[in-house]
DRENDO-410815 format. One line per 8 residues: their letters; for each residue x, y, z of C-alpha. Coordinates in Angstrom, 3 decimals. Each point is the difference from the previous one (the first is absolute). Last residue first. Layout:
N
a) X:Y:Z ~ ...
***
This chain:
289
xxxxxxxx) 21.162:-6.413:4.161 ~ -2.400:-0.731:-2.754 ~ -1.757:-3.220:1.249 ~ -3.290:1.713:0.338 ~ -0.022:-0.443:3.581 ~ 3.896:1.871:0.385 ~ -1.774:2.775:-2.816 ~ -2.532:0.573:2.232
xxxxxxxx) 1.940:0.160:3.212 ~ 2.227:2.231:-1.817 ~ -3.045:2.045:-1.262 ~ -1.211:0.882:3.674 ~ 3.459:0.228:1.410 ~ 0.043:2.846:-2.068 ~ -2.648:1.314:0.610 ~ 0.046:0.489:3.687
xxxxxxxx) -2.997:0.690:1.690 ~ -1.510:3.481:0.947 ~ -1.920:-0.121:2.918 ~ -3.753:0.384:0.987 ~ -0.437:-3.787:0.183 ~ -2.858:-1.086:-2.396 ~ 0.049:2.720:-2.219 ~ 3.568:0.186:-0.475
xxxxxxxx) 0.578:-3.294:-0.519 ~ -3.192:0.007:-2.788 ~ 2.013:2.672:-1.143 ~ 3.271:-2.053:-0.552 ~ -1.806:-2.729:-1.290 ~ -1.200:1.750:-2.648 ~ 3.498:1.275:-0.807 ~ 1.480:-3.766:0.208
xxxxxxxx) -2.333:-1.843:-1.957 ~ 0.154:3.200:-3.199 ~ 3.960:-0.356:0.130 ~ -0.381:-4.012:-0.285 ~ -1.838:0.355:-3.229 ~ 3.333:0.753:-2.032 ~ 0.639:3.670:-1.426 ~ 1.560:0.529:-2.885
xxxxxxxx) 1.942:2.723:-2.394 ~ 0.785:-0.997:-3.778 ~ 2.612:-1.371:-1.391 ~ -1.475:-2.489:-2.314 ~ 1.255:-2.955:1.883 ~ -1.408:1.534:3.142 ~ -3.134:0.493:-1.565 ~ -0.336:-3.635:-1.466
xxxxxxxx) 1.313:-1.364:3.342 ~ -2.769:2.137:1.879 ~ -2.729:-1.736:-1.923 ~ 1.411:-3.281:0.619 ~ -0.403:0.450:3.262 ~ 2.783:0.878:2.161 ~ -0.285:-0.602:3.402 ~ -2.067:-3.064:-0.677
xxxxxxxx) -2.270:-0.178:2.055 ~ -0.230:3.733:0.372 ~ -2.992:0.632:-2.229 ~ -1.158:3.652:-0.050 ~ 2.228:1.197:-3.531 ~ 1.726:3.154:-0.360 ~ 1.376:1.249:-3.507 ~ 1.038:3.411:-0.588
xxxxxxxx) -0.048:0.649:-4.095 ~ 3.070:2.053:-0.950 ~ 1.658:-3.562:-0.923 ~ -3.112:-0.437:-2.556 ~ -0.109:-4.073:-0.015 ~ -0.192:-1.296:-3.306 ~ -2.809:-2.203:-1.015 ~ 0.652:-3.220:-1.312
xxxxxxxx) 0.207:-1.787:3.533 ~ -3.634:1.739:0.981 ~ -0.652:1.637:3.179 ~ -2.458:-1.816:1.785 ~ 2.830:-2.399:1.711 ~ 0.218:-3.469:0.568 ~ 3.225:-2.363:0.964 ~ -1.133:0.474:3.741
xxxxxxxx) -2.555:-2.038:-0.381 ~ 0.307:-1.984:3.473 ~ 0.258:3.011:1.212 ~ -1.377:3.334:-1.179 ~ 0.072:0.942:-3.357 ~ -2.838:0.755:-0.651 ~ -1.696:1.179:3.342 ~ -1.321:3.394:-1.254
xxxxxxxx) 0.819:3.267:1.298 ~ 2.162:0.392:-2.568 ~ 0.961:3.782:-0.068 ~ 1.888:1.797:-2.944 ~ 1.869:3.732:0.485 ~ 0.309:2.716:-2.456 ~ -2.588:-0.719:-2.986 ~ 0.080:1.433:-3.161
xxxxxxxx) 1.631:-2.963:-1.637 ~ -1.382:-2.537:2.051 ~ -3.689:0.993:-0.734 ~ 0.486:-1.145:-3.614 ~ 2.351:-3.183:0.515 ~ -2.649:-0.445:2.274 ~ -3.162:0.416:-2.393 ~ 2.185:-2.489:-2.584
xxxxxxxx) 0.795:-2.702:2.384 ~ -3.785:-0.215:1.426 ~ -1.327:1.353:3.305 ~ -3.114:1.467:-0.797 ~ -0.575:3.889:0.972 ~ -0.971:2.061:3.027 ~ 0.057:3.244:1.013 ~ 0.400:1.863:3.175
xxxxxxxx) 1.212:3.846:0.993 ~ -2.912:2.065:-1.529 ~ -1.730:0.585:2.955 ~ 2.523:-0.096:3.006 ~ -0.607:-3.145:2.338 ~ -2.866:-1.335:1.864 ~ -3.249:0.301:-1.829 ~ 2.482:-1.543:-3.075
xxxxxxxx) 0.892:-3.388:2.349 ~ -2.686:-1.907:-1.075 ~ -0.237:0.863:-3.500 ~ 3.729:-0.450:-0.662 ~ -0.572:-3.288:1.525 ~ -2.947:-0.821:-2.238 ~ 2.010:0.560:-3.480 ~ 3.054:-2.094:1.184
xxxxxxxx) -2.447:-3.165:0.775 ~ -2.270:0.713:-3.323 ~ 3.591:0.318:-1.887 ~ 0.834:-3.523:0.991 ~ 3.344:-0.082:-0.997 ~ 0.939:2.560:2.526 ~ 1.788:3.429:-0.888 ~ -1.015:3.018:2.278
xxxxxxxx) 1.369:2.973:-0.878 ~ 0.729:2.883:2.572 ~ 0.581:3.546:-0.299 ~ 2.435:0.956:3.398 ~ -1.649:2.774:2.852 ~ 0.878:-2.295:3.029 ~ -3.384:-0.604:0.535 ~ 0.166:-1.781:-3.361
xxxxxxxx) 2.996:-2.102:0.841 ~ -1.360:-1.190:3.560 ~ -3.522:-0.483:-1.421 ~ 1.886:-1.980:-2.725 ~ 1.881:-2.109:2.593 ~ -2.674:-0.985:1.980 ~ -2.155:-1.087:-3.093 ~ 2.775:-1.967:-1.211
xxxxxxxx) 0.492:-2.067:2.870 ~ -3.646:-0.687:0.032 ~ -0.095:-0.891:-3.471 ~ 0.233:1.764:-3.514 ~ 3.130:-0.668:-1.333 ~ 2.798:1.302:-1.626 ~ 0.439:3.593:0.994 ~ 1.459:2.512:-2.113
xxxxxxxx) 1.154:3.392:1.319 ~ 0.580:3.298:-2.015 ~ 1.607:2.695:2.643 ~ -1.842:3.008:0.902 ~ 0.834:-0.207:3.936 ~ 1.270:-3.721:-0.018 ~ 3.172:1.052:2.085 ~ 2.762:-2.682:-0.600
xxxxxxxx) 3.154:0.519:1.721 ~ 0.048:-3.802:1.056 ~ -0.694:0.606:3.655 ~ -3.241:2.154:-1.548 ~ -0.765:-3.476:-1.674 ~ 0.218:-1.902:2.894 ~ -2.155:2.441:2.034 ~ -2.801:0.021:-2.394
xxxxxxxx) -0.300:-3.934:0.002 ~ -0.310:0.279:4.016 ~ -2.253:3.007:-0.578 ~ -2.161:-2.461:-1.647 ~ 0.436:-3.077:1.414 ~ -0.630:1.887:3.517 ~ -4.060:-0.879:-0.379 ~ -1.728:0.866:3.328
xxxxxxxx) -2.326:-1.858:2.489 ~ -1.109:1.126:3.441 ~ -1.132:-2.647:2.897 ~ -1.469:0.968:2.783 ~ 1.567:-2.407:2.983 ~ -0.326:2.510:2.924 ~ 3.724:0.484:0.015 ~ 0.416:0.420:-3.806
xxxxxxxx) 0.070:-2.382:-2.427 ~ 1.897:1.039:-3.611 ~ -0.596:-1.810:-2.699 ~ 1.691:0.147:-3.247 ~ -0.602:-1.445:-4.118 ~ -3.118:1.314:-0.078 ~ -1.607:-0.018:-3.487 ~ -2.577:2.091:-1.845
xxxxxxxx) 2.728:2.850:-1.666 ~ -2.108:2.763:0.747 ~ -1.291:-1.313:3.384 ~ 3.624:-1.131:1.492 ~ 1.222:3.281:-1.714 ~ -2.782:1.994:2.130 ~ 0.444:-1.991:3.401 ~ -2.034:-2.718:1.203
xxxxxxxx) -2.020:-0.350:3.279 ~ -1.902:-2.828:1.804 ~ 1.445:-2.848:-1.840 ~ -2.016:-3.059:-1.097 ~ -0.749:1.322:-3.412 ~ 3.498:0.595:-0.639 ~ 1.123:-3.575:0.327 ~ -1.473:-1.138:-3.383
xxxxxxxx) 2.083:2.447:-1.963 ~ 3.919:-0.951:1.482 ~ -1.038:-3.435:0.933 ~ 1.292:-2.051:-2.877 ~ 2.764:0.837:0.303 ~ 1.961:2.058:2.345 ~ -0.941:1.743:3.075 ~ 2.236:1.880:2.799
xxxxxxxx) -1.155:-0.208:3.388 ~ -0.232:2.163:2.967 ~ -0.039:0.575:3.946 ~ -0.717:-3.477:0.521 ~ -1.322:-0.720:3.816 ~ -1.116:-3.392:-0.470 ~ -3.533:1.029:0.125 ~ 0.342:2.574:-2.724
xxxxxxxx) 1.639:-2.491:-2.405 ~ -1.997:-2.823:0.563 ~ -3.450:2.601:-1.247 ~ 1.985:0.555:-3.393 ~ 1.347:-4.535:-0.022 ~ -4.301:-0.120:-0.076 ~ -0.937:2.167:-2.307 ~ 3.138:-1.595:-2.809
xxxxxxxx) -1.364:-3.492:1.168 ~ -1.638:-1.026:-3.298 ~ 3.002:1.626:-1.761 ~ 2.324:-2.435:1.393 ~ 2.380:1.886:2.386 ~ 3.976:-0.619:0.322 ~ 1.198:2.209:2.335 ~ 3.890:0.626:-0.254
xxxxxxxx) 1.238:1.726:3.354 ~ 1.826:3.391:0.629 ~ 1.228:0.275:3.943 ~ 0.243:2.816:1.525 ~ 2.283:1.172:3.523 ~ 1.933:2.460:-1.986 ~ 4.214:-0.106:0.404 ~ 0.068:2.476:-3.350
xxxxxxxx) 1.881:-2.536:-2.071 ~ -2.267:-2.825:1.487 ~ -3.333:1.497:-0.876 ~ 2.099:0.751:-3.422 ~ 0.546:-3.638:-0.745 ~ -3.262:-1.024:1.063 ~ -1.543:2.564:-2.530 ~ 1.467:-1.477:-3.343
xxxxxxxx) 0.427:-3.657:1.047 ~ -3.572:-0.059:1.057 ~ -0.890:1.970:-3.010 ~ 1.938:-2.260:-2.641 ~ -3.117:-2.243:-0.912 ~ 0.579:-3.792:-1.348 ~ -2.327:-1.687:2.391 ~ -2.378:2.693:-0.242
xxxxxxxx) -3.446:-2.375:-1.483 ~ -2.395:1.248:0.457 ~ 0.680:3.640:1.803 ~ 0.368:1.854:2.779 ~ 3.048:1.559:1.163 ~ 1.145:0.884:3.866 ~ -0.063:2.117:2.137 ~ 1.005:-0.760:4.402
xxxxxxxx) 0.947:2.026:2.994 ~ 2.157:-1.856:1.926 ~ -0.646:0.473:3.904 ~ -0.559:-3.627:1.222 ~ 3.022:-0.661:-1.419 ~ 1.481:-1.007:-3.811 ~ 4.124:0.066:0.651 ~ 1.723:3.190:-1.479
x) 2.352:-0.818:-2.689
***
């Protein structure tokens, strides 16, 4: 590893809390696997000094961030610039500082959760997709799915949630490509069956729960039904067990970490980073390895 110096250029994540984050293992790892003079550090923030920890980062010579709840909204007012899918989707989840200390946000969750399905030979161009849930994780993910020319369905219990995300994101995607319906046992059994791939961009079954899952245990899996979930704590959810156990395709929440990060790498350093040693530094962090 390269020692810290006078001359290490330095990101980092911002968040409250990001004790438990993977991104410093993620992008450390590959700073070190290309011999780059970075340095990736966890920054926990309290939301009453979010403005604040923005102006310490140009000062101390940051050249970017990533941000992670419960910043990713609140932080775009304080940035100068924002790019379209930042705007659409109405989070930033990266920073990027350049050498006069402007600061531009973007949202890579999005073409991070494309990329890990296109890795999985998934194209959502006309494909069926249901997403359960209606938060910001969801949100980036449907404007990613809708852009990408896939019908959408938006399941949340709280129709009124599901109903005003599909409003919010319609002046931004394809007319026609978003609905939304309650998320109850029967309406999914419903959906499921014409559906070819199933998000949860929820956090149920995230640890501690990890014994929860939206999909009910009466209610067969389809095995032609691609499954991918968002949490990563625990490798496999629940949700991914049921899929797995029914044969069908899935894709754990790890793949969608890793591909954003790799573009926030990009964008930060000009250079392609290496993905692999992205995910197994993941996986090592997560226990999996």
């Amino acid at each position: 590893m390269i020692p810290i110096d006078g001359q290490t250029r330095l990101l980092g994540i911002l968040g409250w809390p990001v004790e438990h984050t993977l991104s410093p293992a993620m992008h450390n790892s590959a700073f070190a696997a290309l011999g780059l003079n970075w340095a990736y550090l966890p920054l926990p923030v309290p939301p009453e000094q979010l403005e604040a920890a923005l102006w310490g980062l140009a000062a101390l010579g940051f050249r970017g961030a990533n941000v992670t709840v419960p910043h990713k909204e609140a932080v775009m007012q304080h940035l100068g610039e924002t790019t379209a899918a930042a705007q659409a989707i109405g989070a930033v989840n990266t920073i990027v500082v350049d050498e006069d200390g402007r600061m531009m946000g973007d949202n890579t969750d999005c073409f991070g959760f494309l990329a890990s399905l296109h890795e999985a030979g998934f194209d959502p161009r006309g494909r069926r997709v249901l997403v359960l849930g209606a938060g910001g994780a969801a949100r980036a993910v449907v404007y990613a799915l809708a852009g990408s020319g896939a019908r959408v369905v938006v399941l949340n219990r709280t129709l009124a949630s599901a109903a005003a995300l599909v409003l919010y994101l319609s002046f931004s995607v394809p007319a026609g490509s978003l609905s939304a319906r309650p998320l109850t046992s029967d309406i999914l059994a419903e959906e499921a069956a014409q559906a070819d791939l199933l998000v949860n961009a929820t956090t149920v079954g995230m640890w501690p729960d990890y014994d929860s899952s939206l999909w009910p245990d009466t209610l067969p899996f389809p095995p032609s039904l691609m499954a991918c979930d968002l949490v990563y704590r625990p490798r496999e959810t629940k949700l991914l067990h049921q899929a797995r156990q029914a044969g069908a395709q899935t894709i754990e929440g790890v793949e969608m970490l890793v591909h954003q990060g790799v573009l926030a790498f990009e964008m930060w350093t000009g250079q392609q980073p290496p993905l692999e040693v992205m995910r197994s530094a993941c996986l090592r962090a997560l226990g999996g390895e």
